[in-house]
C-alpha positions as CSV (number, residue, x, y, z in Angstrom):
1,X,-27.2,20.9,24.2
2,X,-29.1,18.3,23.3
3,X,-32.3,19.7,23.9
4,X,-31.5,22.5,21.4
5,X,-30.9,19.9,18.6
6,X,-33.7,17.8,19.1
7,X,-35.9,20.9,19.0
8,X,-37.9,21.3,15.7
9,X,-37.0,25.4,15.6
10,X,-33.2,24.6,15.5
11,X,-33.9,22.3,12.4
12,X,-36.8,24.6,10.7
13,X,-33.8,27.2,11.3
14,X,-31.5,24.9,9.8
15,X,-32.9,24.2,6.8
16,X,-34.3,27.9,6.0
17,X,-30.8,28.8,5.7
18,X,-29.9,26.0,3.9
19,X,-32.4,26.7,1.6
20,X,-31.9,30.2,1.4
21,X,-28.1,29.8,0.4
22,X,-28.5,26.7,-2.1
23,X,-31.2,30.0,-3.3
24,X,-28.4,32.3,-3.5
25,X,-26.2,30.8,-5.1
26,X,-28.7,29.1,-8.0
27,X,-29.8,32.6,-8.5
28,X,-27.2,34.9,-8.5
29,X,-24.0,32.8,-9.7
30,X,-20.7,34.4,-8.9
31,X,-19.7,36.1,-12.1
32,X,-22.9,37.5,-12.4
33,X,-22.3,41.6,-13.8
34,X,-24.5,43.6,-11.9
35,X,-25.9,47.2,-13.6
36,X,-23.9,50.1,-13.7
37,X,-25.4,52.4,-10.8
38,X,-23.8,55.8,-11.5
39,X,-24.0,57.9,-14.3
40,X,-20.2,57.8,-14.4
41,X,-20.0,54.1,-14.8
42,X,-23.0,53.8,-17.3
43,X,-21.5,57.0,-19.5
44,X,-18.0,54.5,-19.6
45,X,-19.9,51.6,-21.0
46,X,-21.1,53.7,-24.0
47,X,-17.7,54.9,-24.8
């Protein structure tokens, strides 16, 4: 156990994944609206 988190992958590992989820959440804040997809859905909004 202690060789796995002296190694330099587990911490390059580490802070990718930090990095991509501080990335995540800077970029796409939770109550981001997303665009309609469907037809259906886009046809609603113009109503």
């Amino acid at each position: 156990m202690k060789a796995i988190l002296t190694s330099s992958f587990f911490w390059r590992f580490a802070g990718g994944f930090a990095l991509g989820g501080f990335g995540v959440m800077t970029l796409h804040p939770a109550g981001a609206q997303t665009a309609p997809q469907t037809p259906a859905a886009i046809a609603h909004l113009a109503d």
